[in-house]
LODREN-981322 format. One line per 2 residues: number of its first residue (from 1); their letters; for each residue x, y, z of N, C-alpha, C. Coordinates in nm, 2 decimals, padded with zeros to 4 digits. Layout:
<recs>
NUM> a> X:Y:Z:X:Y:Z:X:Y:Z; ...
</recs>
This chain:
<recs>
1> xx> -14.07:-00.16:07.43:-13.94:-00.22:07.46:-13.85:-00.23:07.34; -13.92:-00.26:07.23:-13.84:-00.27:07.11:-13.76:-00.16:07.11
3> xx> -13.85:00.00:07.11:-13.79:00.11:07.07:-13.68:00.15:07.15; -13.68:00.11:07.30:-13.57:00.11:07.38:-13.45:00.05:07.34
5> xx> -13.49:-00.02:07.26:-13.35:-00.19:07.29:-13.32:-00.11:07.13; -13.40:-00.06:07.02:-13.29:00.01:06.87:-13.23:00.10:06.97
7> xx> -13.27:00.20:07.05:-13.17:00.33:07.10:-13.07:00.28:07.17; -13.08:00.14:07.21:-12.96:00.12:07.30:-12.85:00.04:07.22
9> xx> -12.94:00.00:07.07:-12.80:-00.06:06.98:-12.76:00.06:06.92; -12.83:00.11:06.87:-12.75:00.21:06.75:-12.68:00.33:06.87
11> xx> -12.71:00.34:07.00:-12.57:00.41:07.06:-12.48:00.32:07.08; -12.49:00.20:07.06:-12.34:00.12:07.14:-12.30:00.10:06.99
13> xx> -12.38:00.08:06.84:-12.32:00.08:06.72:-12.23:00.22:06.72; -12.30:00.35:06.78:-12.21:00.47:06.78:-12.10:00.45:06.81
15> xx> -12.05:00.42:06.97:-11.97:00.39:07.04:-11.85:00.30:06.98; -11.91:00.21:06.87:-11.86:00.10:06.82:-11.78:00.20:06.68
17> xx> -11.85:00.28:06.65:-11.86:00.35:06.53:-11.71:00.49:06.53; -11.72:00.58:06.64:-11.64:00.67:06.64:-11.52:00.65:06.65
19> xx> -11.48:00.77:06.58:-11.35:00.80:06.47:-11.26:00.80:06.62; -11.16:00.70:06.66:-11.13:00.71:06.80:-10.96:00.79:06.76
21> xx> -11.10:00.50:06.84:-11.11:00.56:06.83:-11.18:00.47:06.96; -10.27:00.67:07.87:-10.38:00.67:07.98:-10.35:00.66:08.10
23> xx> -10.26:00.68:08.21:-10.19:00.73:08.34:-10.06:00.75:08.31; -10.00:00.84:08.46:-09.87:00.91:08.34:-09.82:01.06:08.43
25> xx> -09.75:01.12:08.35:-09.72:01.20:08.36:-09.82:01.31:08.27; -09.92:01.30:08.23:-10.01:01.34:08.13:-10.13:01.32:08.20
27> xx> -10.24:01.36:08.25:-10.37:01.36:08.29:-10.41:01.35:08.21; -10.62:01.33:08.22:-10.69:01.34:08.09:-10.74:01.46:08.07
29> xx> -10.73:01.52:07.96:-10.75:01.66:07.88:-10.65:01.74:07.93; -10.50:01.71:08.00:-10.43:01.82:08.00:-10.42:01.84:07.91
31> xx> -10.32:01.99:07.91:-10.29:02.06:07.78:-10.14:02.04:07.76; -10.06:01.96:07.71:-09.88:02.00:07.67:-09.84:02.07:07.69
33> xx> -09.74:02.14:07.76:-09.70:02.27:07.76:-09.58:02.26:07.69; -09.52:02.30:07.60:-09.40:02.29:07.57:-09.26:02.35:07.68
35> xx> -09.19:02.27:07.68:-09.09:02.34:07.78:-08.94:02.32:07.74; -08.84:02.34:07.82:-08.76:02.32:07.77:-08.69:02.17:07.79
37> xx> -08.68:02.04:07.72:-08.64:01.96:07.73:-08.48:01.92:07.79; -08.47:01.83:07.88:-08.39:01.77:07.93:-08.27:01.68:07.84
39> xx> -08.15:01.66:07.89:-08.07:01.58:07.78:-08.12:01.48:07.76; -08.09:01.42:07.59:-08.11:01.27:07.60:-08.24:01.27:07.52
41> xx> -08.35:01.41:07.56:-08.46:01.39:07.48:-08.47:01.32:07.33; -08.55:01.20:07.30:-08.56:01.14:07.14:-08.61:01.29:07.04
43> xx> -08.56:01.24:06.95:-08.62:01.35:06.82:-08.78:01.31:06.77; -08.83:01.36:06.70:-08.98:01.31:06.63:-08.92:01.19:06.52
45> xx> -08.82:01.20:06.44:-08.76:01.09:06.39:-08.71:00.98:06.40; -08.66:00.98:06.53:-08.64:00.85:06.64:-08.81:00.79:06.68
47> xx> -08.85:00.88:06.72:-08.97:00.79:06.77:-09.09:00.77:06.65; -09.07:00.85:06.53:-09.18:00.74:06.44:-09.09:00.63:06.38
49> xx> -08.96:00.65:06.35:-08.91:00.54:06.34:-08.94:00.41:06.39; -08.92:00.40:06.50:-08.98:00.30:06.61:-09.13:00.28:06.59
51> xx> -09.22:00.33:06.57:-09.37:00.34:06.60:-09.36:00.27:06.46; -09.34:00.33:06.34:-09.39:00.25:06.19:-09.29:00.13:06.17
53> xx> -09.18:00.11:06.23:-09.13:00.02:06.21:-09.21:-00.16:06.25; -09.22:-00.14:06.44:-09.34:-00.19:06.49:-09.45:-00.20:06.43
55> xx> -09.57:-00.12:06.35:-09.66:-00.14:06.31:-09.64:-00.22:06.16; -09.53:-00.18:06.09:-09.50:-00.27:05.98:-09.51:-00.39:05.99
57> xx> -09.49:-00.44:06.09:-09.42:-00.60:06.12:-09.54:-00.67:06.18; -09.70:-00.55:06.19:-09.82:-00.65:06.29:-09.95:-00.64:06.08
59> xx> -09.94:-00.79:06.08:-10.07:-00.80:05.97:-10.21:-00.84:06.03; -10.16:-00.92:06.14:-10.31:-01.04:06.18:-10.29:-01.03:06.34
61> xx> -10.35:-01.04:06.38:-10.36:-01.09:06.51:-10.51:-01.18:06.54; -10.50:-01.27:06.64:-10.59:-01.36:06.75:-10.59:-01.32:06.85
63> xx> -10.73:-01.35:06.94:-10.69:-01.34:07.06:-10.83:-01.41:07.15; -10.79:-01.43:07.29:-10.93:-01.47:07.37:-10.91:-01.39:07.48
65> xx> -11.00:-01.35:07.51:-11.02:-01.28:07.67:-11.15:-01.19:07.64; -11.12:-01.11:07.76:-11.29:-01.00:07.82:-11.30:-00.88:07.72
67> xx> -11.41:-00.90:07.66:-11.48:-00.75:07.57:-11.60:-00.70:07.69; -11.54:-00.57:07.66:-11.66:-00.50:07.77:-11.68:-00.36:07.68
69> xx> -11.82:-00.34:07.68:-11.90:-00.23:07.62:-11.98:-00.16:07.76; -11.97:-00.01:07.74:-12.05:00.04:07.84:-12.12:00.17:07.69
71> xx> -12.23:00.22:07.79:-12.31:00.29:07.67:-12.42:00.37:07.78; -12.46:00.48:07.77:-12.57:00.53:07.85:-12.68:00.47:07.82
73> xx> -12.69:00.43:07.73:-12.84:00.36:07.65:-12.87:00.19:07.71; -12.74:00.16:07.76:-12.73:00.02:07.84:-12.77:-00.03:07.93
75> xx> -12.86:-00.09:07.96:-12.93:-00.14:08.04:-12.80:-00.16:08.15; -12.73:-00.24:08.15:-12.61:-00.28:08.19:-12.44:-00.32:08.15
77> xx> -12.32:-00.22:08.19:-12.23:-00.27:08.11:-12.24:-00.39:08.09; -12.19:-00.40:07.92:-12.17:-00.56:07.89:-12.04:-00.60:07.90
79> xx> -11.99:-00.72:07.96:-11.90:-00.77:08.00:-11.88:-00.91:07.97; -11.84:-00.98:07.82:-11.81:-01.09:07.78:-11.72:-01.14:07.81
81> xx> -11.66:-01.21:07.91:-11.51:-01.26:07.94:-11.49:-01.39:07.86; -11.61:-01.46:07.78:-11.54:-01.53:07.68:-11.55:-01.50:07.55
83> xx> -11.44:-01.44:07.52:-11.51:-01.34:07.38:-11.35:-01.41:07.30; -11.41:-01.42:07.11:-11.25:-01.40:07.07:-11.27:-01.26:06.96
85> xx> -11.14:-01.25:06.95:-11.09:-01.09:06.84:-11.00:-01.17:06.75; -11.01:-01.10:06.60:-10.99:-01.16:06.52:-10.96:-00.97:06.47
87> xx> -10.84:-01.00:06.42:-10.81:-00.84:06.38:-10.69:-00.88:06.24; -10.74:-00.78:06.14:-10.65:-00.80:06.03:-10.63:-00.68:05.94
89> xx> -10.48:-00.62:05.95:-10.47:-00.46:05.90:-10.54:-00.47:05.74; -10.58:-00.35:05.75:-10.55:-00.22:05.83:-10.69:-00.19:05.93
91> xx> -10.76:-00.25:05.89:-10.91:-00.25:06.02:-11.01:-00.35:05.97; -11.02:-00.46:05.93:-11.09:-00.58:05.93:-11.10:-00.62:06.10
93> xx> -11.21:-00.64:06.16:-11.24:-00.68:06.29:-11.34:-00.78:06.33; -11.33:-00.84:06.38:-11.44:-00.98:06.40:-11.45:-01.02:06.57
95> xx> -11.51:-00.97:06.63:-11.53:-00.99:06.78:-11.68:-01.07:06.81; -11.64:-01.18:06.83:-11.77:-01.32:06.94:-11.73:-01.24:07.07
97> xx> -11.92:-01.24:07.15:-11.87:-01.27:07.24:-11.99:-01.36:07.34; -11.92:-01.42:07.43:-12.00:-01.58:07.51:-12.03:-01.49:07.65
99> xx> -12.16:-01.58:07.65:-12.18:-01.57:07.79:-12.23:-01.77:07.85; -12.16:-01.79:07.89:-12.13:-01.94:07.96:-12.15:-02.03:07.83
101> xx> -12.05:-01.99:07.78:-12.04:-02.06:07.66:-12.11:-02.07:07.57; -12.22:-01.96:07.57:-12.36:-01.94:07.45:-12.30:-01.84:07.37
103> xx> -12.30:-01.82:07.22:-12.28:-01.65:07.18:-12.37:-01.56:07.23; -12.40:-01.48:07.24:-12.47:-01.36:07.26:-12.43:-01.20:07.20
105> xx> -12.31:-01.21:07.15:-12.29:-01.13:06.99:-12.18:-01.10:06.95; -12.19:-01.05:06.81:-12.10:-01.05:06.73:-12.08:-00.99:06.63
107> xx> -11.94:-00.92:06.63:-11.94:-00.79:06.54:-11.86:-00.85:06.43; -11.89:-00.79:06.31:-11.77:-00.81:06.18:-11.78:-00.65:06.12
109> xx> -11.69:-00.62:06.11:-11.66:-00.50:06.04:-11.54:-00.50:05.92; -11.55:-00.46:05.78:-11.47:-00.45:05.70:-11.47:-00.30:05.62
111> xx> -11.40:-00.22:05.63:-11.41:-00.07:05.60:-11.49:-00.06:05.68; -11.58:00.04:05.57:-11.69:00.12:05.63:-11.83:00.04:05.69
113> xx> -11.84:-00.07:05.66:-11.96:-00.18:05.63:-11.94:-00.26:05.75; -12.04:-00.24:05.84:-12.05:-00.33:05.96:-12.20:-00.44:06.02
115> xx> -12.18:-00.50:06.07:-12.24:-00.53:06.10:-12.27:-00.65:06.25; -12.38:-00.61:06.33:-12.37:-00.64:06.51:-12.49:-00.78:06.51
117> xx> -12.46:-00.84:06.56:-12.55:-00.98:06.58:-12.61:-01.00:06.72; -12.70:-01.05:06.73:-12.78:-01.09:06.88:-12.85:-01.20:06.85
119> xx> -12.75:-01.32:06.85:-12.81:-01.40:06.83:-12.91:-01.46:06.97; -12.92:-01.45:07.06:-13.05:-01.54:07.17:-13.12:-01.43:07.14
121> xx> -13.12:-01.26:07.10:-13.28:-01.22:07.09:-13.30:-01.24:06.90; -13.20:-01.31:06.81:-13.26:-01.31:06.67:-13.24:-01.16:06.61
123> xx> -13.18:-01.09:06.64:-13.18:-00.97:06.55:-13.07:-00.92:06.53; -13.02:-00.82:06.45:-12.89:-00.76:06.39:-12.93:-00.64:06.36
125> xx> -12.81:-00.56:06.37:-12.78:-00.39:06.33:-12.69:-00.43:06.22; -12.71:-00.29:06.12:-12.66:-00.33:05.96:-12.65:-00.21:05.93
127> xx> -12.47:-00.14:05.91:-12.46:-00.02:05.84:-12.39:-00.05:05.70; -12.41:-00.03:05.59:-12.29:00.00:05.50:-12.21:00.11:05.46
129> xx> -12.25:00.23:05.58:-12.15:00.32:05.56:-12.12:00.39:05.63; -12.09:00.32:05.76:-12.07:00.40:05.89:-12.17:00.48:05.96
131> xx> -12.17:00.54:06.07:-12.29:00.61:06.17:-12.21:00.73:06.18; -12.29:00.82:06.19:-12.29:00.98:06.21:-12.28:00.97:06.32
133> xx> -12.21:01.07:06.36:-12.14:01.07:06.52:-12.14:01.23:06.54; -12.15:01.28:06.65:-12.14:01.41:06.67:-12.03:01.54:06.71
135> xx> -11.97:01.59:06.60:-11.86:01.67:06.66:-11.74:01.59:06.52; -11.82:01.47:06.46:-11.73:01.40:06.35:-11.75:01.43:06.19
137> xx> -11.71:01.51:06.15:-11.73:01.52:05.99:-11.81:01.43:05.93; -11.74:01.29:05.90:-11.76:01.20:05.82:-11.82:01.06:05.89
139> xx> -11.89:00.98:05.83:-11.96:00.84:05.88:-11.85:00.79:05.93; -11.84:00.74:06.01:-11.74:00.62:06.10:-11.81:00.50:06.11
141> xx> -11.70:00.42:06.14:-11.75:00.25:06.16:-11.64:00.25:06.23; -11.72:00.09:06.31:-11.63:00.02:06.37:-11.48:00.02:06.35
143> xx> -11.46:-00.01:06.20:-11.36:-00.01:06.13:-11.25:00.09:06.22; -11.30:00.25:06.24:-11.28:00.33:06.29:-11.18:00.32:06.38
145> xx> -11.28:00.26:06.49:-11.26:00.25:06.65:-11.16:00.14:06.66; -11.13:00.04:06.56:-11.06:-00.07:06.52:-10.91:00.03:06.49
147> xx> -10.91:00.09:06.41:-10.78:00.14:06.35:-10.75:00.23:06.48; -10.82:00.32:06.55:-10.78:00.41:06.66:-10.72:00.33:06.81
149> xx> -10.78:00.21:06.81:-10.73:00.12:06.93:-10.60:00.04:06.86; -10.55:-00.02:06.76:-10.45:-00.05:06.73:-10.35:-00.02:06.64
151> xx> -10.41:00.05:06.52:-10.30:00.14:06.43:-10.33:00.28:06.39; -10.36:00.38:06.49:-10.39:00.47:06.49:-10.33:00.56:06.36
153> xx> -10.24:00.60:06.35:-10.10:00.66:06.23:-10.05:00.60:06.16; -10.02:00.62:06.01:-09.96:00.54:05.94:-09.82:00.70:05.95
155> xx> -09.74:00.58:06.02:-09.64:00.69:06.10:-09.54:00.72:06.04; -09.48:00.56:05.94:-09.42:00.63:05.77:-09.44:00.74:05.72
157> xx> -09.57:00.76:05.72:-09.59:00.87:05.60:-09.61:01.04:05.69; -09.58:01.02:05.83:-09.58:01.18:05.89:-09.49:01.21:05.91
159> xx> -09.48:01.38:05.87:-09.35:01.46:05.82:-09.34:01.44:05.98; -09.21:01.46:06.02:-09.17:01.48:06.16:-09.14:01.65:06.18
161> xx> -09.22:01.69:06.13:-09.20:01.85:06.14:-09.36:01.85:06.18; -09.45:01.74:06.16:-09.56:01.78:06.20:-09.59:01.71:06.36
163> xx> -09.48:01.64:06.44:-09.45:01.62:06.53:-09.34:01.70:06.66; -09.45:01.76:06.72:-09.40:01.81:06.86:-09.34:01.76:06.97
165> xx> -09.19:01.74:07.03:-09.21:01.71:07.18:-09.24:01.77:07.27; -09.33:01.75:07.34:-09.39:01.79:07.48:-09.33:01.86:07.58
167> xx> -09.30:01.72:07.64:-09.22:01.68:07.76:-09.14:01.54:07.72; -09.08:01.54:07.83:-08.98:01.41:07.87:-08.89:01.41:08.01
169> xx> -08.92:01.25:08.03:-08.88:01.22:08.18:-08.75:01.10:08.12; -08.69:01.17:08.13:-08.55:01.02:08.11:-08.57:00.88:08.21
171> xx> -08.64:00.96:08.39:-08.60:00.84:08.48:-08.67:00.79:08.46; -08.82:00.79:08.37:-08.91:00.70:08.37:-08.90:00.66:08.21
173> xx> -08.87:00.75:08.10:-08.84:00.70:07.96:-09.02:00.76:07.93; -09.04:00.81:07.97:-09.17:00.86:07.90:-09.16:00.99:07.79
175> xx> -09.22:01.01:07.70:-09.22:01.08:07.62:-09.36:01.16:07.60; -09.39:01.28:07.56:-09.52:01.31:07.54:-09.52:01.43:07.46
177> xx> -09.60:01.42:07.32:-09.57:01.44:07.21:-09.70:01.43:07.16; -09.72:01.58:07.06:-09.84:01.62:06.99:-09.79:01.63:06.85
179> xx> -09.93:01.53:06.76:-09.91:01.56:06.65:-10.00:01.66:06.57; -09.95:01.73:06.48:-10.00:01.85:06.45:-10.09:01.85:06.30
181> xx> -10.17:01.91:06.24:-10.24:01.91:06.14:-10.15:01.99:06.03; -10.14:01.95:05.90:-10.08:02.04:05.80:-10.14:02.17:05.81
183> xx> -10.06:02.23:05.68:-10.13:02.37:05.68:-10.06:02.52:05.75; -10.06:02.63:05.74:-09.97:02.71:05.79:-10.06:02.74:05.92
185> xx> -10.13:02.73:05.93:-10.24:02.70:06.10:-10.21:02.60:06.15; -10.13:02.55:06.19:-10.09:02.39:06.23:-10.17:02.38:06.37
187> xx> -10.26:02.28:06.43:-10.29:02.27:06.53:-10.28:02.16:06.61; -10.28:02.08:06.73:-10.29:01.94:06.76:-10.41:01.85:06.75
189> xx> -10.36:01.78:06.63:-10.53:01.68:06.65:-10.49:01.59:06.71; -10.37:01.49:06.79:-10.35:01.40:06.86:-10.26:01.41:06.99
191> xx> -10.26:01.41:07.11:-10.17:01.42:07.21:-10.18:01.25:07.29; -10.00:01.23:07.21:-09.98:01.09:07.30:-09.89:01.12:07.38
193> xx> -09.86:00.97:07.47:-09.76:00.97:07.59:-09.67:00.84:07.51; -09.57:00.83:07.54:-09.51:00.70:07.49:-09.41:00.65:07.60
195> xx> -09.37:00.55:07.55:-09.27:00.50:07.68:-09.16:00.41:07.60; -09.05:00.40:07.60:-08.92:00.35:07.54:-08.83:00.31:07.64
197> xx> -08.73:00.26:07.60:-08.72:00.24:07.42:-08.69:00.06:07.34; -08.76:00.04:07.28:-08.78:00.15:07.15:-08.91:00.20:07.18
199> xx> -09.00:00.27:07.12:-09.10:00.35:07.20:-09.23:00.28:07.14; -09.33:00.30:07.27:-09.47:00.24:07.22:-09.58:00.31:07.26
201> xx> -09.69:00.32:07.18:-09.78:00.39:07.25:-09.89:00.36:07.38; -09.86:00.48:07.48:-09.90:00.43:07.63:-10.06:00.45:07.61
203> xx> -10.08:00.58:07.57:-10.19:00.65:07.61:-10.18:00.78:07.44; -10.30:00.77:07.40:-10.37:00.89:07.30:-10.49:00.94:07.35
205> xx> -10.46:01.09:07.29:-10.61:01.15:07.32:-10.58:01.20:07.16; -10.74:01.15:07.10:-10.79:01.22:06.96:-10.87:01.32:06.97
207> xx> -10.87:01.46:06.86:-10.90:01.55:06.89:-11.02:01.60:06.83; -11.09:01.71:06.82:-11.15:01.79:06.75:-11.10:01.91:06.69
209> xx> -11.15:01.96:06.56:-11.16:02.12:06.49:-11.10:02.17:06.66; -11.20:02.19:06.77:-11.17:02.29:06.80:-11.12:02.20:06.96
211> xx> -11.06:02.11:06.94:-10.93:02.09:07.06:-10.97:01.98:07.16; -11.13:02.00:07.16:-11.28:01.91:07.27:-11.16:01.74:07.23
213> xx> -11.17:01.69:07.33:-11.11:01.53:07.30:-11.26:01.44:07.29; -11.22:01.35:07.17:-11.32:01.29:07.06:-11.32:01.17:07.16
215> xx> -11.17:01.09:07.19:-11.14:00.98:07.25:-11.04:00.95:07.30; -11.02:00.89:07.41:-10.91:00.86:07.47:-10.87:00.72:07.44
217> xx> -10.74:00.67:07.42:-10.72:00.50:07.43:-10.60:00.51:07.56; -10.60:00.41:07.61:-10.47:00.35:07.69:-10.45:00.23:07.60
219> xx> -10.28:00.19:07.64:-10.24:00.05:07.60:-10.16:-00.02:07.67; -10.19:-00.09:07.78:-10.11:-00.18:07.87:-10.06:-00.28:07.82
221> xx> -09.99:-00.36:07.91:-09.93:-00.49:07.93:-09.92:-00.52:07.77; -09.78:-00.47:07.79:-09.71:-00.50:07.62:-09.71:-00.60:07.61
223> xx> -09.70:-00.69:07.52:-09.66:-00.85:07.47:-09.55:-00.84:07.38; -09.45:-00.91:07.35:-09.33:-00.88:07.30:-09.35:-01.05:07.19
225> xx> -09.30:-01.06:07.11:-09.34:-01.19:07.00:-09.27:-01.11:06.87; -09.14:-01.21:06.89:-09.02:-01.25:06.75:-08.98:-01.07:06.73
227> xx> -08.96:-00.94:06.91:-08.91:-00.84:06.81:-09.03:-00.75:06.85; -09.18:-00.78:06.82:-09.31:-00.69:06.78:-09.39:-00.69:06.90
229> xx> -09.40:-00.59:06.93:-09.50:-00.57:07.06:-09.61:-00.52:07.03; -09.69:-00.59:07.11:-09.83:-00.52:07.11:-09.86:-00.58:07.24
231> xx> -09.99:-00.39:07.28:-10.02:-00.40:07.36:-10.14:-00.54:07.40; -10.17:-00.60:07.53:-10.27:-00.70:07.56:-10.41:-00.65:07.60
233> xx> -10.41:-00.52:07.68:-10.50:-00.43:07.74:-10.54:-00.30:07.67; -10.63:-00.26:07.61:-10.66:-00.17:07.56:-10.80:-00.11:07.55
235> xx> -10.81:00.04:07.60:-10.93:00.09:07.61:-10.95:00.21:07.58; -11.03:00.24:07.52:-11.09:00.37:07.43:-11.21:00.41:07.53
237> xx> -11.21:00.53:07.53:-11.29:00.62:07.65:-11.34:00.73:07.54; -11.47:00.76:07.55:-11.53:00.85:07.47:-11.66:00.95:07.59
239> xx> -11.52:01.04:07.62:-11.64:01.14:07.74:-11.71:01.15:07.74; -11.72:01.26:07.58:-11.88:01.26:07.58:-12.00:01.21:07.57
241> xx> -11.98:01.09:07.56:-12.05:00.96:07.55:-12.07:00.87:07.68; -12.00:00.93:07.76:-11.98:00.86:07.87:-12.00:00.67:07.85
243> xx> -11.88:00.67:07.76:-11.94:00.55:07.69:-11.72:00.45:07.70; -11.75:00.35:07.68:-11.55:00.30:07.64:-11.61:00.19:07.58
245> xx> -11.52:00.13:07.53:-11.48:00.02:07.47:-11.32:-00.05:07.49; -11.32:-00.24:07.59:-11.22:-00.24:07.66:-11.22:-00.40:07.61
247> xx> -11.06:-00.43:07.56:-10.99:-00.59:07.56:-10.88:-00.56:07.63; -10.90:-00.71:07.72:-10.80:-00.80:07.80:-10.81:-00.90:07.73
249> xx> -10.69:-00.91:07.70:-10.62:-01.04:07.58:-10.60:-01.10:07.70; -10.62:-01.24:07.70:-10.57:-01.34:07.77:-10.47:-01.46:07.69
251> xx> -10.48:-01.47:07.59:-10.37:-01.53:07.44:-10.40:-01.47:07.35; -10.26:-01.43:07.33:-10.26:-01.36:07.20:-10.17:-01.44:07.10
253> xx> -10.22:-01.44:06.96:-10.13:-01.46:06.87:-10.12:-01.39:06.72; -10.03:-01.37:06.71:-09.94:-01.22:06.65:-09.90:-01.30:06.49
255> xx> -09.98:-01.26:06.35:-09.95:-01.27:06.27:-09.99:-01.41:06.21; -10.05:-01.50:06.26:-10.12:-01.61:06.21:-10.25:-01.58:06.10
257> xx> -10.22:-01.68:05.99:-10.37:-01.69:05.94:-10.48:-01.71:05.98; -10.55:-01.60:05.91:-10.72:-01.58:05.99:-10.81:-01.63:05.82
259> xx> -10.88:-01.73:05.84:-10.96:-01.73:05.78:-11.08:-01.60:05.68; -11.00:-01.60:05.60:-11.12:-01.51:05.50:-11.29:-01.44:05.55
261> xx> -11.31:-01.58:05.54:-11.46:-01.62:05.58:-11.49:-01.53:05.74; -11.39:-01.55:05.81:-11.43:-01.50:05.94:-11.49:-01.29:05.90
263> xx> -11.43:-01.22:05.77:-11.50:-01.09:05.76:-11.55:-01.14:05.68; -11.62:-01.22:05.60:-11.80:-01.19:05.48:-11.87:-01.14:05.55
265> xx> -11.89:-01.01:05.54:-12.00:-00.92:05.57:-12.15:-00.98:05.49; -12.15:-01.06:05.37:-12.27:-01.02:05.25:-12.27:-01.24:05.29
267> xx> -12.22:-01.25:05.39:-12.21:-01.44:05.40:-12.32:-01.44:05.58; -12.24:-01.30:05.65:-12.33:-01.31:05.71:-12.42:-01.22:05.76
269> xx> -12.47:-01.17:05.66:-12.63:-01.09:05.63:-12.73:-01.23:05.57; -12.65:-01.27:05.43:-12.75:-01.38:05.41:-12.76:-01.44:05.53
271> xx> -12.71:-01.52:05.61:-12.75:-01.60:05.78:-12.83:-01.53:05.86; -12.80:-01.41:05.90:-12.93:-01.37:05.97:-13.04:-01.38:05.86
273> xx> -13.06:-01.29:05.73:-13.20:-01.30:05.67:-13.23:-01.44:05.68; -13.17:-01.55:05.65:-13.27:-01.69:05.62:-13.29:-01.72:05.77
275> xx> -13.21:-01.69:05.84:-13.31:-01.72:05.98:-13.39:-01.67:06.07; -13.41:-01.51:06.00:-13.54:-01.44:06.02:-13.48:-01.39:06.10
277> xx> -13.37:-01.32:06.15:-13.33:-01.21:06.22:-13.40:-01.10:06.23; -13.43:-01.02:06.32:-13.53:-00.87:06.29:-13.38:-00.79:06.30
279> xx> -13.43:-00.65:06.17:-13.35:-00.55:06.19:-13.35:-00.48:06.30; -13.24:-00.44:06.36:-13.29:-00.34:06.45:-13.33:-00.18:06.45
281> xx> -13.35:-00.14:06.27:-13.35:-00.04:06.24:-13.49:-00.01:06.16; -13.53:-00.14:06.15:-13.67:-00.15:06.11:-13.79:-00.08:06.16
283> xx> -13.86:-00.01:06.07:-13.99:00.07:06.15:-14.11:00.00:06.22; -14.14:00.00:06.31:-14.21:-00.08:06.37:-14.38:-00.06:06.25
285> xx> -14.42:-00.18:06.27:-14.58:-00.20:06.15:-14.66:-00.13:06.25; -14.74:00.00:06.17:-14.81:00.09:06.23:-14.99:00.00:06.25
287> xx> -15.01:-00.01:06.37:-15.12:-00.10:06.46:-15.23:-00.03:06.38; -15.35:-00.15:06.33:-15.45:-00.13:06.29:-15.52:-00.06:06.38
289> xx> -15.63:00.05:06.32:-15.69:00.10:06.42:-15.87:-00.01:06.40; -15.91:-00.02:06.56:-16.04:-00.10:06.56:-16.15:-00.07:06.46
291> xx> -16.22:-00.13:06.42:-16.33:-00.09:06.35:-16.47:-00.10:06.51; -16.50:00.01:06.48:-16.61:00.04:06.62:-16.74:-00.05:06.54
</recs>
């Protein structure tokens, strides 16, 4: 049972882990076609404008509502509807989550260095440098999946020449727009949908080397606060995994101080060790054989 319940954390740590990391005029895995745009279309400079401007203006967020994890390794989606999120750029993340008012777990992630709690079975998952994920170069963390669900692009700093438009629908203000990789091979590693104006992101698909989608996010029910929107509803979809990761913000609050203490990664490793937490990565103690 043990060895069941490590495979079913260290895939939901995957899940938690990939480089991420949604309806529309865009299906999932179409392909963009370029066409000839209609009047009125925004430029790629109009719309990162908008996009880094927005993300400038978000440092902290709070919130309470439903964390839901699905995983093939899962006994059962998990569905925490009393959970809180504690998020602070550029990917610091801290998710409780309750079941009738008990914790039953709890993530902190800061970079690359994560770490998953269970507290009613006493044990914890513990990376310091991200999980190997398949089809991903480099170790990912939570951290990851954190920056791909809320600040995907640091959208300042992309040439708008490495930004494609799509398509565009004026009656609906939708936009849909591929960002392209440097290099004189330029290829799409990201295909979003947006919606304006000013414009926000609806729906991303992240890509691979060779085009396969890594992860999908949607971003619903914008919340607007002093000017800055952010989405309330957000979900990351990982096909090949047949796996997502999903918040419904039920209060949100936008730019408040978050206690420090809420990411000590090394505050709370010491708490599990003194209270005898089992790793979940630990090798099971090889069974004495009987003496006949």
């Amino acid at each position: 049972m043990d060895g069941i319940r490590f495979v079913m954390i260290k895939k939901a740590a995957t899940v938690l882990a990939v480089c991420m990391v949604l309806g529309g005029c865009v299906r999932l895995g179409e392909e963009f076609q370029p066409r000839g745009l209609p009047p009125g279309a925004p430029t790629p400079e109009i719309i990162l404008q908008d996009l880094a401007a927005n993300d400038a203006a978000i440092h902290t967020f709070r919130a309470t509502g439903t964390f839901t994890l699905k995983s093939p390794e899962l006994t059962a989606t998990q569905l925490l509807r009393e959970s809180a999120i504690h998020f602070r750029t550029p990917t610091d993340l801290m998710v409780i989550g309750r079941k009738y008012g008990k914790q039953v777990f709890r993530l902190t992630c800061v970079g690359p260095e994560f770490i998953i709690e269970f507290p009613t079975e006493r044990q914890y998952y513990y990376r310091s440098e991200g999980e190997r994920v398949e089809g991903v170069d480099d170790a990912v963390s939570p951290a990851d999946i954190a920056r791909e669900m809320f600040l995907p692009e640091v959208w300042s700093e992309l040439d708008p020449r490495q930004v494609r438009i799509a398509a565009f629908d004026p009656e609906r203000g939708v936009v849909a727009i591929e960002v392209l990789t440097g290099g004189l091979r330029k290829r799409p590693r990201r295909r979003l949908q947006l919606e304006g104006v000013p414009w926000v992101v609806r729906r991303s698909e992240l890509l691979d080397r060779e085009g396969r989608i890594v992860a999908i996010t949607s971003k619903d029910a914008y919340h607007e606060q002093g000017g800055v929107r952010f989405p309330t509803q957000v979900e990351s979809v990982f096909p090949a995994q047949d796996a997502l990761m999903r918040f419904d913000m039920r209060e949100l609050f936008l730019n408040t101080p978050i206690d420090d203490a809420q990411f000590d990664i090394a505050a709370r490793t010491r708490f599990v060790t003194e209270r005898r937490y089992q790793p979940m990565d630990a090798p099971e103690p090889e069974k004495k054989k009987r003496r006949r």
